[in-house]
KEDORO-463655 format. One line per 2 residues: number of its first residue (from 1); their letters; for each residue x, z, y of N, C-alpha, C, O, CB. Coordinates in pm, 1 decimal, always signed. Atoms other than C-alpha are relative to their C-alpha. Glycine has a CB too. Layout:
NUM = a = X:Z:Y:X:Z:Y:X:Z:Y:X:Z:Y:X:Z:Y | ...
//
This chain:
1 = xx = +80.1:+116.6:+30.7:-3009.1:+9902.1:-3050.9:-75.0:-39.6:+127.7:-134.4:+52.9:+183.1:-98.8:+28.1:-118.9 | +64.6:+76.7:-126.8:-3156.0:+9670.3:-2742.9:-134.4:+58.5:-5.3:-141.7:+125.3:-108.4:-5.0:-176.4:-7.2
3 = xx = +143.7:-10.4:-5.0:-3504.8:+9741.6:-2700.1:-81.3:-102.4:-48.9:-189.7:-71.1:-98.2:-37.6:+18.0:+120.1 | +35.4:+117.3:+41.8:-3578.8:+9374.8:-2784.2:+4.3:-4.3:-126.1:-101.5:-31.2:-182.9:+62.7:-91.4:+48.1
5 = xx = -7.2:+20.6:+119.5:-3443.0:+9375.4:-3114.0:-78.1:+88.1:-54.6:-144.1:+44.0:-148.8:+114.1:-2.5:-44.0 | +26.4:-137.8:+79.4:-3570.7:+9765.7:-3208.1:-164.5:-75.0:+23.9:-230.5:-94.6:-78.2:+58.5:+198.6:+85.5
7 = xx = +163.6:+33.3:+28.5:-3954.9:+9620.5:-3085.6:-42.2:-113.7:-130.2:-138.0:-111.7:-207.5:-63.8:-74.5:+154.5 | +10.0:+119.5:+112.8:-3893.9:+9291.4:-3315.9:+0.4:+62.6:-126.2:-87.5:+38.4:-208.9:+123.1:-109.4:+0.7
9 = xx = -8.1:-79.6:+131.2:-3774.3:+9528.4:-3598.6:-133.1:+129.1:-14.5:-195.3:+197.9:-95.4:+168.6:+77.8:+1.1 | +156.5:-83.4:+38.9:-4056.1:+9725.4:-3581.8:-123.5:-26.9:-16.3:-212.0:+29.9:-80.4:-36.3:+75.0:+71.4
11 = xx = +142.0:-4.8:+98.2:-4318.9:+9548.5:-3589.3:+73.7:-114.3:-120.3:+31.5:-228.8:-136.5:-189.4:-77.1:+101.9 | -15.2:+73.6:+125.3:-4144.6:+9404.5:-3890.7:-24.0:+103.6:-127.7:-79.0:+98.5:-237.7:+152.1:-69.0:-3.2
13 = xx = +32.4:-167.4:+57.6:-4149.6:+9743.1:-4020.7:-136.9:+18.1:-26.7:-169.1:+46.1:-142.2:+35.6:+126.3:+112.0 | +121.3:-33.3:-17.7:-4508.4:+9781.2:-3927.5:-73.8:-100.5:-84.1:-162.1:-31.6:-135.3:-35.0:+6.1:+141.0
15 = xx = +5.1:+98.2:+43.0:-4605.2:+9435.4:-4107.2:-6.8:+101.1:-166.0:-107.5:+140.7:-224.8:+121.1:-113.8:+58.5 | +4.8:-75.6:+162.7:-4470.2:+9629.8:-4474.1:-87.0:+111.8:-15.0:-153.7:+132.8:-116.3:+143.7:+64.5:-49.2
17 = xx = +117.1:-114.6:-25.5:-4672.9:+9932.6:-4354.9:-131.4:-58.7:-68.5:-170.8:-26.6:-180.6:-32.4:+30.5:+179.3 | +123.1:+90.8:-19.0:-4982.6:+9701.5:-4327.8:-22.9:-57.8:-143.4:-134.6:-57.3:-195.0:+24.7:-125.7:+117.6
19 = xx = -18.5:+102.0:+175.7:-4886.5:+9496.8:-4702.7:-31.4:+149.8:-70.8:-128.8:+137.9:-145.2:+222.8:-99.0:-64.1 | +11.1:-123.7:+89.7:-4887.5:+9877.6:-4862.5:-156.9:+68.4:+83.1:-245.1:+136.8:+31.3:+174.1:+120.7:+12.8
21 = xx = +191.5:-9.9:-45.0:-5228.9:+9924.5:-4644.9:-101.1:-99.1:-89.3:-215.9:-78.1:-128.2:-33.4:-66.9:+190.2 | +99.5:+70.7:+75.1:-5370.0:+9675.5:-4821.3:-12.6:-30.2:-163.0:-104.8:-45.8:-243.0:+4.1:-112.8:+57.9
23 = xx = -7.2:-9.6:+146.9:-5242.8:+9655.5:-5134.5:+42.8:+116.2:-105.8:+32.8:+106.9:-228.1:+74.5:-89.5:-23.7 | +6.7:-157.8:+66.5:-5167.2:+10018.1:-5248.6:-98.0:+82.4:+2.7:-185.1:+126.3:-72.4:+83.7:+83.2:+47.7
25 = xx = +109.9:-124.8:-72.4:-5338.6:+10235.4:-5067.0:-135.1:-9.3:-29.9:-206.2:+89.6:-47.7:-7.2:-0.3:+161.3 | +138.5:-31.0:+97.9:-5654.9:+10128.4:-5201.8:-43.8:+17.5:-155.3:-155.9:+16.9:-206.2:-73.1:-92.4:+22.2
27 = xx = +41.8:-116.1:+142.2:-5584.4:+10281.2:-5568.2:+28.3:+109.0:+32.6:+105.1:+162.7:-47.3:+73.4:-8.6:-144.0 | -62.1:-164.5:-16.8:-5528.0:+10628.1:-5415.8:-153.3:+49.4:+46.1:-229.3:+134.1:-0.9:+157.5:+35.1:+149.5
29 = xx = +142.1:-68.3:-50.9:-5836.2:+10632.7:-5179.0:+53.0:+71.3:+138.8:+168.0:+54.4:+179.4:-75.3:+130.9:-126.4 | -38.7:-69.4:-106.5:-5832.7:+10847.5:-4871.9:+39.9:+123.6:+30.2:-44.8:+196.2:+82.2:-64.2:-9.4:+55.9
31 = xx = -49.5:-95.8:+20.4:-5620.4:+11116.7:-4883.7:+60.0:+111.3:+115.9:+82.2:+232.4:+117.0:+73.5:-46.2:-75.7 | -69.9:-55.9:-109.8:-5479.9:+11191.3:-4579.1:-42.5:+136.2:+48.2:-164.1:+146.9:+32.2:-8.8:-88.8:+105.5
33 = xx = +48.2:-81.2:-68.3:-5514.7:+11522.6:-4406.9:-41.1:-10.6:+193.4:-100.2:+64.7:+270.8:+90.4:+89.8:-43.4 | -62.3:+75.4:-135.5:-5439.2:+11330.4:-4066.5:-135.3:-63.9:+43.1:-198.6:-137.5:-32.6:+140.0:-130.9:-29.1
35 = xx = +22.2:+186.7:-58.9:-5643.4:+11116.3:-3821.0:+71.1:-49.8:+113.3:+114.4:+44.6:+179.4:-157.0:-40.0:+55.9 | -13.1:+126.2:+93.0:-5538.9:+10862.0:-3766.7:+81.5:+34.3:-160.8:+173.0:+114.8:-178.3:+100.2:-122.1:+96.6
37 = xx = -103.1:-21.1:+139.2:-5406.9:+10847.0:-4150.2:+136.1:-56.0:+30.2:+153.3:-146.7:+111.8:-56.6:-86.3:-145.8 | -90.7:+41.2:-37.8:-5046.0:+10830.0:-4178.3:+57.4:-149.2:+3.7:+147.4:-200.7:+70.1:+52.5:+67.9:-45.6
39 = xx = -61.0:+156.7:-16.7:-4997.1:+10484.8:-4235.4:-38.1:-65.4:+127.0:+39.2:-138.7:+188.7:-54.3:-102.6:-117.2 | +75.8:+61.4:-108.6:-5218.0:+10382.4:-3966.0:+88.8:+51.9:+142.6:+116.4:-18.6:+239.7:-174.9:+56.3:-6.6
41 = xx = -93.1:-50.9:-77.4:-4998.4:+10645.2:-3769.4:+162.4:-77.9:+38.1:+221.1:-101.6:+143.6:+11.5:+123.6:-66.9 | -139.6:+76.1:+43.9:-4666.7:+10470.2:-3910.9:-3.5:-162.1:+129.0:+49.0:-197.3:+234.6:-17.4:-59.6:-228.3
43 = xx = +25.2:+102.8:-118.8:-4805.3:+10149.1:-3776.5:+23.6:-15.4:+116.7:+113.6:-92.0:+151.2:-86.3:-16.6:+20.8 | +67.9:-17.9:-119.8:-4932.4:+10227.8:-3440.0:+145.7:+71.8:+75.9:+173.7:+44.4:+192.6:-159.4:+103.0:-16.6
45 = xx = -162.1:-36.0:-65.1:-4542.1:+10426.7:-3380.4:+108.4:-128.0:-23.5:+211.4:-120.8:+43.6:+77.2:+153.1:-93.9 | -81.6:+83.0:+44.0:-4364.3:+10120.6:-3521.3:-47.1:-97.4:+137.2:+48.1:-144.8:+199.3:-19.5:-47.8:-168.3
47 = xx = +34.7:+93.5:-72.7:-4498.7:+9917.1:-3291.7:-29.7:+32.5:+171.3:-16.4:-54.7:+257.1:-110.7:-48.7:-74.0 | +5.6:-58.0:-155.3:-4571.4:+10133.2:-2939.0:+184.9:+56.9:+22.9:+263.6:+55.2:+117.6:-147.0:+170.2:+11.4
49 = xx = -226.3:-78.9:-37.1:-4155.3:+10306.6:-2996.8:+53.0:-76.4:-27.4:+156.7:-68.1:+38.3:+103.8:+133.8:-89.3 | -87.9:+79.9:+64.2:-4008.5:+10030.7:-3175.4:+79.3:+76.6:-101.0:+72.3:+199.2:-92.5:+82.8:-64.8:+94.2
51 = xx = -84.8:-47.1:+124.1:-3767.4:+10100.5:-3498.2:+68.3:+104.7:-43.6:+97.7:+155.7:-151.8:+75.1:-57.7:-13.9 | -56.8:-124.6:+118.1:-3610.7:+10363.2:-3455.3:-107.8:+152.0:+43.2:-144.7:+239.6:-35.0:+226.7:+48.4:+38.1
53 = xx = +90.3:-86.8:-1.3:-3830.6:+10593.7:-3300.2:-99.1:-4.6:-42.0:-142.3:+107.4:-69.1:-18.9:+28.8:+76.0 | +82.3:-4.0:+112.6:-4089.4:+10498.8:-3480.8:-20.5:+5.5:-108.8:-137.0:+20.7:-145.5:-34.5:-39.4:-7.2
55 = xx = -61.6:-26.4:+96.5:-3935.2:+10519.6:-3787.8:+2.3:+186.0:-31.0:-26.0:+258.0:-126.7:+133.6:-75.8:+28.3 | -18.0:-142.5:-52.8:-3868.5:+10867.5:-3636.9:-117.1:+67.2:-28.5:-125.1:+161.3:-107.5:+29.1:+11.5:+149.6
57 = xx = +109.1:-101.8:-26.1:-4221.2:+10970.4:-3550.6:-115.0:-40.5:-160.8:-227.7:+5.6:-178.8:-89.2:-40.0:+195.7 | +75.7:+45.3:+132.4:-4360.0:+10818.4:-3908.6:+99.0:+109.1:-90.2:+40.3:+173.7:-177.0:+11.3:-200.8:-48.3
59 = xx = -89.2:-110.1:+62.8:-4105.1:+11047.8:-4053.8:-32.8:+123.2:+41.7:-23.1:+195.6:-57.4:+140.2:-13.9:+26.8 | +23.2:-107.8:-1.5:-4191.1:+11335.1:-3927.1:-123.9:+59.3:-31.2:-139.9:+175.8:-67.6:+33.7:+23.8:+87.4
61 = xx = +149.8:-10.1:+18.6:-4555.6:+11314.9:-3960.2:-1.6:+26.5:-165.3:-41.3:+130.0:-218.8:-91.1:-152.6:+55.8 | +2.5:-55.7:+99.5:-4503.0:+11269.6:-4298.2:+37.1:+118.2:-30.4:-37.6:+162.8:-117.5:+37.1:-54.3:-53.9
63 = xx = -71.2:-121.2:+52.9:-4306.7:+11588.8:-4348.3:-65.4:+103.6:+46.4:-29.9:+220.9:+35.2:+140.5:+13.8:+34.0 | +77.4:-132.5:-20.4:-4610.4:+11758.2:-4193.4:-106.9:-5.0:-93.3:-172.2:+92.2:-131.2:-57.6:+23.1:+146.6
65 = xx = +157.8:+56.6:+105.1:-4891.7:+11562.2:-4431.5:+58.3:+48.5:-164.9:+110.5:-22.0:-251.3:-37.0:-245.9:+4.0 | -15.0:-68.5:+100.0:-4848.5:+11815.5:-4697.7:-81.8:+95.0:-17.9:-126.8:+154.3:+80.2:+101.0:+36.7:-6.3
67 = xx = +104.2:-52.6:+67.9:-5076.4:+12003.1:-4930.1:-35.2:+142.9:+104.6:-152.0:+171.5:+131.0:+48.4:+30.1:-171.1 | +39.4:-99.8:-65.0:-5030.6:+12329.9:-4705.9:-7.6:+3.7:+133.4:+28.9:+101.4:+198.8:+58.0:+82.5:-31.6
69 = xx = +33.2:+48.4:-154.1:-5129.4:+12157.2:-4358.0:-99.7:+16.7:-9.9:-157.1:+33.4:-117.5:+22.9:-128.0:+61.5 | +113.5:-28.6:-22.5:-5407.3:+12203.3:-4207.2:-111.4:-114.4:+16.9:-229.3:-130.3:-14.8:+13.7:+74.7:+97.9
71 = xx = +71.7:+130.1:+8.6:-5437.6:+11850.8:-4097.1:-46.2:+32.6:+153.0:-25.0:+129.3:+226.2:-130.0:-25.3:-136.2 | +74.4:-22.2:-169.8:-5633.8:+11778.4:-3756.3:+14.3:-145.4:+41.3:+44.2:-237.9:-34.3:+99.2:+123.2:+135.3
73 = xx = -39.3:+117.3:-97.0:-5602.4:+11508.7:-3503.4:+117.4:+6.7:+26.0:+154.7:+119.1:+59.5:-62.7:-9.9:+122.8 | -103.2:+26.6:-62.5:-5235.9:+11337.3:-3419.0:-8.4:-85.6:+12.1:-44.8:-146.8:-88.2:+92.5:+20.8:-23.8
75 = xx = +8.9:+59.8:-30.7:-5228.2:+11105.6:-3243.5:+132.7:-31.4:+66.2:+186.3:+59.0:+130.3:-94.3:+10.2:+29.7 | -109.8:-11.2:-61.8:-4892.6:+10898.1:-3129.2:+7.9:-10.7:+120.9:-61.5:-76.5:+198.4:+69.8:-62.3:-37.6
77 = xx = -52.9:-20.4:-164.2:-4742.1:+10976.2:-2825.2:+27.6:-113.8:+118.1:+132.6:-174.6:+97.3:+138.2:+63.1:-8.8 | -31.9:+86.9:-83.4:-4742.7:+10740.1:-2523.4:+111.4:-33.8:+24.3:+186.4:+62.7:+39.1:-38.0:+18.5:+84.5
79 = xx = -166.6:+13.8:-57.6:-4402.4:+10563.9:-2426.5:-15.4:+103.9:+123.6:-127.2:+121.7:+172.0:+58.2:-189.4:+65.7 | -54.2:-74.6:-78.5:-4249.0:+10811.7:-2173.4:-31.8:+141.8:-28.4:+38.1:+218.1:+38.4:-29.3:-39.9:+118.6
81 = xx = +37.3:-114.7:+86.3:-4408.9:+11131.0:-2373.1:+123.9:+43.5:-42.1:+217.4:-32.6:-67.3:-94.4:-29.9:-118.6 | -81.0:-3.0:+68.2:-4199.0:+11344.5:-2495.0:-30.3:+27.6:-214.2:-135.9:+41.8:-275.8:+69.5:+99.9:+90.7
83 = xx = +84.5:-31.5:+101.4:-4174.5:+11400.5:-2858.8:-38.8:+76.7:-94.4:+20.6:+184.4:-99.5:+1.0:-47.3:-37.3 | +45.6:-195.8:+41.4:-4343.7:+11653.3:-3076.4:+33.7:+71.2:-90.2:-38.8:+145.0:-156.9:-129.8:+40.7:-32.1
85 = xx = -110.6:-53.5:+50.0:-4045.5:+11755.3:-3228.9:+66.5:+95.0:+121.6:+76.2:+217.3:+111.2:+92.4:-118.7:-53.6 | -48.9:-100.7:-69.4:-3876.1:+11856.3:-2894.2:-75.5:+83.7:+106.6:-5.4:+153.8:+179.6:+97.3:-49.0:+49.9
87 = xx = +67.4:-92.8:-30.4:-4168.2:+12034.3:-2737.4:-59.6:+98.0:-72.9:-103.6:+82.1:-186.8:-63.0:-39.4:+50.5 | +67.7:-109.3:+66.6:-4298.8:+12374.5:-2794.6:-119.7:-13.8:-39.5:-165.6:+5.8:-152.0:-4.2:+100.4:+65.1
89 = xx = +144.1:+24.6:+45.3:-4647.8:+12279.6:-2723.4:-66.9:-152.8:-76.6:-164.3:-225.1:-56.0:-75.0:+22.1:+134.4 | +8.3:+134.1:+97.0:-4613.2:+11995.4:-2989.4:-150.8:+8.3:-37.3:-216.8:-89.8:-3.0:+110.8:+2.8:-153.1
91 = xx = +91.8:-7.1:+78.0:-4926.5:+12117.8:-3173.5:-208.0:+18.5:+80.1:-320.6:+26.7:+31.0:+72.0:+131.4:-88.8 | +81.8:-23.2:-123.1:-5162.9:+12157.6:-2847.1:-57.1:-120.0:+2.7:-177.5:-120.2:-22.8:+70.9:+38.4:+133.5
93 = xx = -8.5:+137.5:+12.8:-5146.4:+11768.0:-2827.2:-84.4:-14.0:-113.3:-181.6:-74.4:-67.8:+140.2:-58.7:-14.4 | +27.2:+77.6:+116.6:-5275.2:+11693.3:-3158.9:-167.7:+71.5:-11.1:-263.3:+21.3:-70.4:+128.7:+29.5:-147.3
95 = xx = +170.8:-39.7:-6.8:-5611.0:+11928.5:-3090.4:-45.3:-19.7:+113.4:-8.4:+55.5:+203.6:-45.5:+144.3:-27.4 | +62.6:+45.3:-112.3:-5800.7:+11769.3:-2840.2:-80.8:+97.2:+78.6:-117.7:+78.6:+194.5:-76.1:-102.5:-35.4
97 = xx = +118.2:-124.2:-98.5:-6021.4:+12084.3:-2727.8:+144.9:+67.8:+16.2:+204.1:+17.3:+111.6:-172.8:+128.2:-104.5 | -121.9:-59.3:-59.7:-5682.4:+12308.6:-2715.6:+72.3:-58.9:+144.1:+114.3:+10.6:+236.7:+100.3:-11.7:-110.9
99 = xx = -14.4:+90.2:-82.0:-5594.3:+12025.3:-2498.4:-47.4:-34.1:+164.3:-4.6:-91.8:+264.3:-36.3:-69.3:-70.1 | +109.8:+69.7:-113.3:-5863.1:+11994.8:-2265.1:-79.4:-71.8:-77.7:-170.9:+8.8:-94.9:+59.4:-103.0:+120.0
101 = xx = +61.6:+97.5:+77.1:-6033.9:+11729.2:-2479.8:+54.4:-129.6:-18.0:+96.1:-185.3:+83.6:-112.3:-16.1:+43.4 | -27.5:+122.2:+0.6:-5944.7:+11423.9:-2595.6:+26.2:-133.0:+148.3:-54.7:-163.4:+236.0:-104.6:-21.2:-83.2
103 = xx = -29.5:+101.8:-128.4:-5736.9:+11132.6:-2342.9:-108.5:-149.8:-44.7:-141.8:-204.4:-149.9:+214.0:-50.3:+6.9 | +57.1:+175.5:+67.9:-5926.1:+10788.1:-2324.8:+84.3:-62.9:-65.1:+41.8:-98.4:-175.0:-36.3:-120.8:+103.8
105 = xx = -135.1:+65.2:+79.8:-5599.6:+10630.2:-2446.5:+18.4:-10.3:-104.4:+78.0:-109.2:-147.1:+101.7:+42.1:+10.1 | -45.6:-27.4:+65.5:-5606.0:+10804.3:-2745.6:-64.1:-32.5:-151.7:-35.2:+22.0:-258.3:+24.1:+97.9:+46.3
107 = xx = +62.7:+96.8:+134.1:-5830.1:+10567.3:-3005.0:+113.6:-12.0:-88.9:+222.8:+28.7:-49.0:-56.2:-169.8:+40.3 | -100.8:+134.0:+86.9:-5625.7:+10377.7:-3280.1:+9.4:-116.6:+23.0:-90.2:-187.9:+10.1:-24.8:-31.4:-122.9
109 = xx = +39.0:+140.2:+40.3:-5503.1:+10054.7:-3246.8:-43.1:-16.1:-78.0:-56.5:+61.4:-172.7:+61.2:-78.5:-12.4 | +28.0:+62.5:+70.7:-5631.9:+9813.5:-3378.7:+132.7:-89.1:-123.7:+221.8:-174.1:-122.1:-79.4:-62.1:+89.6
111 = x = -74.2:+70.8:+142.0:-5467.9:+9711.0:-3700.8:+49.5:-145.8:-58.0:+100.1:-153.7:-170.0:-81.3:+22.6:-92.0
//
């Protein structure tokens, strides 16, 4: 997929994210174990990787945002990052003191 099309398709992707941000997600409440929460996560990869890797890294996140996580800070990965599937120290990244502390970079978009 071009890069052109996969950014267009993603944030088209990111768009339905955003419609189930606003109109679901507030009969559940805040559930997440995550920050950013995963949708906000979903988003913010749909739109910095484009479609399919962001697709990718919203997929996997979910399959960690489960009852026996611990939860923490993840935050998505910069273009040229690798990602924290094929590194060891995937989980280093996502705690900002393990880390060193938190990057400036590493806010949420804005929504």
């Amino acid at each position: 997929m071009t890069g052109r099309l996969s950014g267009l398709l993603g944030r088209g992707l990111a768009l339905v994210v955003r419609a189930y941000q606003l109109i679901v997600s507030p009969w559940f409440g805040p559930t997440c174990r995550y920050y950013p929460s995963c949708s906000a996560y979903a988003v913010t990869a749909l739109r910095r990787h484009g479609a399919v890797r962001g697709v990718g890294l919203a997929g996997w996140r979910l399959l960690r945002c489960n009852p026996w996580s611990r939860g923490g800070i993840d935050h998505v990965p910069q273009r040229g990052e690798p990602m924290p599937w094929s590194r060891s120290e995937a989980r280093a990244r996502t705690l900002g003191v393990a880390a060193g502390g938190a990057r400036g970079h590493d806010a949420p978009e804005d929504l």
